[in-house]
N, C-alpha and C positions, 0 to 999 in steps of 0.2 A: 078930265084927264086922269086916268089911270097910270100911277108912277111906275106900277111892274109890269105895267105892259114893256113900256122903254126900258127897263131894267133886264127883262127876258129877249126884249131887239138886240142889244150890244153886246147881251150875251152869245148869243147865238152867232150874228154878225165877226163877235172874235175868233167864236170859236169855228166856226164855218158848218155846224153842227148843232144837231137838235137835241142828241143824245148828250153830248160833252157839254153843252151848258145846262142841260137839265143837270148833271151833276154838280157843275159849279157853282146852281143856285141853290142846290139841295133841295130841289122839286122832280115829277114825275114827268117823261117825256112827253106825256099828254097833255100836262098841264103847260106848257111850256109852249106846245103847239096851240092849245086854244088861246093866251095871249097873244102870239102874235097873228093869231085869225081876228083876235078882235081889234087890234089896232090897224090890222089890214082894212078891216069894216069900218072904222071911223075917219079911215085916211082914204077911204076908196082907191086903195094901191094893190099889187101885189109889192112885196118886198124884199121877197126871197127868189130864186130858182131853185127847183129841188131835182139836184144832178146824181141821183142813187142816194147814199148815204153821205154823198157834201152837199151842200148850199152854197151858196154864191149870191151875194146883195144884187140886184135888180137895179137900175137906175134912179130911180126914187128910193128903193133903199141906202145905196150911195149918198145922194142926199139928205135921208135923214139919218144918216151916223153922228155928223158933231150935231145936228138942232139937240139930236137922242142925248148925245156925251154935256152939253150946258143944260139942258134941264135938268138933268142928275145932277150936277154939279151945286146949281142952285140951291136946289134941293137940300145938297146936302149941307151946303154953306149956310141956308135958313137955320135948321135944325142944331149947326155947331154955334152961331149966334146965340140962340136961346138957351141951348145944355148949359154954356160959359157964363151963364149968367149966375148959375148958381156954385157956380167955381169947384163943384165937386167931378171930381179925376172917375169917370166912366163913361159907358159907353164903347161902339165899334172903335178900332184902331189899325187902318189897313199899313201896313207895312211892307217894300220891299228891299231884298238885300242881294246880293250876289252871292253863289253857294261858299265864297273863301271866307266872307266874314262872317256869314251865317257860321259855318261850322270851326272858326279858328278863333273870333271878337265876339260874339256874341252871348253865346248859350248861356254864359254869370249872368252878363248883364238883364236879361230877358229874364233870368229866373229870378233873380231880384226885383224888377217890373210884375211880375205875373205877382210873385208873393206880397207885392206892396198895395200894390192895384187890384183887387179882385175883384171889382165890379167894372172892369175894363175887357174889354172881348176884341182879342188878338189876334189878328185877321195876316198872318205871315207868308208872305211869297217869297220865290226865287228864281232871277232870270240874270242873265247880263249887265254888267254895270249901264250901256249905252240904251237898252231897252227898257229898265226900271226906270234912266233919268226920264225917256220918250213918255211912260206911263204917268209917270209923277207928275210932266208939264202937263198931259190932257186930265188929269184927276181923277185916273184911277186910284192913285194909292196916297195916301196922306202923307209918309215921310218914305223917302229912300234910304239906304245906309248902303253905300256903296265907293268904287274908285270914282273921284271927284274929275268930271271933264275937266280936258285943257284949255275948250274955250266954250263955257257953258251958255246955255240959253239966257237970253235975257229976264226970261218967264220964271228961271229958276234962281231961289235963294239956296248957297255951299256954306256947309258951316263945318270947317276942317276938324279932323279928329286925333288921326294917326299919321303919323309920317313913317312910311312900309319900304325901307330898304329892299330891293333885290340883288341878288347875288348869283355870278355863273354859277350852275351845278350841273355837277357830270356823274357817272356813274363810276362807284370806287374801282374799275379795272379798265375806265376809258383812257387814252392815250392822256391826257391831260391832267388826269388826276392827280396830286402828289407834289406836282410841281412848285414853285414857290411863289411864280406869278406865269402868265402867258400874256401874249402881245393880242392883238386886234386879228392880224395876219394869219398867228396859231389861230386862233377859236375859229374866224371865218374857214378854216380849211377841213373845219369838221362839222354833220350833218347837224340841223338847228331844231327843234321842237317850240313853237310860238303858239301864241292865240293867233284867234283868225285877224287878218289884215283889217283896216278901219276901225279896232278894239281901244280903248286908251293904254290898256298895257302893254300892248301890242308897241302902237307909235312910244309908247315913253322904253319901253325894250329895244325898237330898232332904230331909235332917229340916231342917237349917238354912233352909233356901231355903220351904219349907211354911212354916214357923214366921213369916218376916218377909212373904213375898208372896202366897202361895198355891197353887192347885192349877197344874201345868205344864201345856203342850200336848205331848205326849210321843207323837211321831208314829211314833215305832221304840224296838224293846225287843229288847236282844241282849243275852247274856252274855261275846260274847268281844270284847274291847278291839279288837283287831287290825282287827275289824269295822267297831267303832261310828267308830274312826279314819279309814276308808276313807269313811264314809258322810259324815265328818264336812269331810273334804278336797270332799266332792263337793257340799259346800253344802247339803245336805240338814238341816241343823240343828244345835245345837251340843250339847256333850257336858263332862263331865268326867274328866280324863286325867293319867295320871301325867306329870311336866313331860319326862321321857327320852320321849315320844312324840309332840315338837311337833317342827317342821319348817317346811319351805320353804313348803310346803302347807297346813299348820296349824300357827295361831299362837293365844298368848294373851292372852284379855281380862281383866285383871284386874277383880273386883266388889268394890264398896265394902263390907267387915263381914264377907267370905266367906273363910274358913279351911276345907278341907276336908283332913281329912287320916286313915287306915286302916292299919291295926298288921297287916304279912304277919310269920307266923312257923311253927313248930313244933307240930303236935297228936298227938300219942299217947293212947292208953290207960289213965289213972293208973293202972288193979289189972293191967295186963301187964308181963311181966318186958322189960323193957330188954335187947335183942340187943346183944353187943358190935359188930355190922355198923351197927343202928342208934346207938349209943353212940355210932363213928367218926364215921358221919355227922353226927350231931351236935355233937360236938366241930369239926369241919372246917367247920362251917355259921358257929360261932358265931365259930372265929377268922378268918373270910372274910368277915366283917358290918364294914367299916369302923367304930370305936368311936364316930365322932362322929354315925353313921348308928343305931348298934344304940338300941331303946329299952330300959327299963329295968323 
């Protein structure tokens, strides 16, 4: 059994593409192509369809995606057994974050990792809070850092961090602005900027507000804050925001009865073994959380 062969299937498999996972693996598209001819030849399958420049898995390819996702897994769960035996902090360290904590919680902290750790190879992604947990339960990535689900997997271990106030913001010449507080009834009567619907900060933004006023007008749906911030300075609507993202540009309205607030923390894999790379990390996270900040 050749491990990259199944390493070059799942790539390609994700990425629907021969060219965008030869990059991901940092190989050549040809070499990329002869793995998976050879594990075509070993499995007497095809596994692909080749639809111009996408692919699309095959019905045995289908099938073998999770066998492909637990033999990796294995694999690599052998290999973190034996590393930890010599307790020394190296090695791979797949990581994913969401781009708000990536670029508002993190950068000290990693740079602090990076310069303590340097025989650790730092493997950093960014996707959605809801699709880095999905990644984390199949083992793509070893730790998550991300908004902690409302009702998480059973498969996953939350090890809270931050407790991330949000707060209305509106644009300094929006009708709301300035004011001392606004009702439910005001904010619901002006256009809304959200993430997309089924998000966790989505449902922790809209249950309260559904609950007392009703349906919004929700004229933009983004996932990335940085965004919805830009659109929100631009008067285009109002939005809810961590309060470190108000400004000269955008200020807050406070609403009368409205507390919003979402737990970013920690997600691994409860039945994988704990890297001492990940361990480090962990430990560096937890005493880098201000105590009066960290939840509980």
């Amino acid at each position: 059994m050749d491990i990259s062969n199944y390493a070059a299937f799942l790539a390609v498999a994700e990425q629907a593409s021969f060219s965008l996972a030869a990059e991901q693996l940092h190989l050549t598209q040809p070499a990329i192509s002869k793995r998976i001819a050879q594990l075509e030849g070993e499995l007497g399958v095809t596994l692909f369809d080749r639809l111009g420049r996408r692919v699309a898995l095959t019905e045995a390819g289908r099938a073998l995606r999770p066998v492909a996702e637990r033999i990796l897994s294995d694999v690599r769960e052998t290999r973190q057994v034996i590393a930890n035996l010599s307790r020394e902090v190296s090695g791979p360290l797949s990581v994913v974050t969401s781009h708000h904590i990536g670029l508002r919680r993190l950068p000290p902290i990693l740079r602090d990792f990076t310069r303590s750790y340097r025989r650790v190879r730092l493997d950093l992604a960014f996707m959605d809070s809801e699709q880095a947990c999905q990644a984390v339960e199949r083992g793509v990535f070893e730790l998550g850092v991300v908004t902690l689900p409302l009702r998480p997997s059973p498969l996953l271990e939350c090890i809270p961090l931050w407790e991330d106030r949000l707060v209305i913001a509106v644009a300094r010449d929006h009708p709301l602005a300035g004011q001392a507080s606004a009702s439910l009834e005001q904010l619901g009567a002006h256009p809304a900027i959200l993430p997309a619907v089924g998000t966790y900060t989505r449902t922790i933004i809209e249950a309260p507000i559904l609950q007392r006023h009703g349906a919004l007008d929700v004229i933009l749906e983004t996932n990335y804050l940085e965004t919805i911030r830009t659109m929100v300075a631009i008067g285009l609507g109002w939005s809810a925001l961590p309060r470190v993202m108000l400004g000269d540009d955008v200020v807050e309205v406070p609403v009368e009865g409205l507390d919003i607030r979402r737990t970013l923390g920690l997600v691994r894999h409860a039945g994988r073994t704990v890297s001492n790379a990940s361990r480090a990390l962990t430990e560096l996270l937890l005493d880098s959380t201000p105590r009066g900040e960290q939840t509980s």
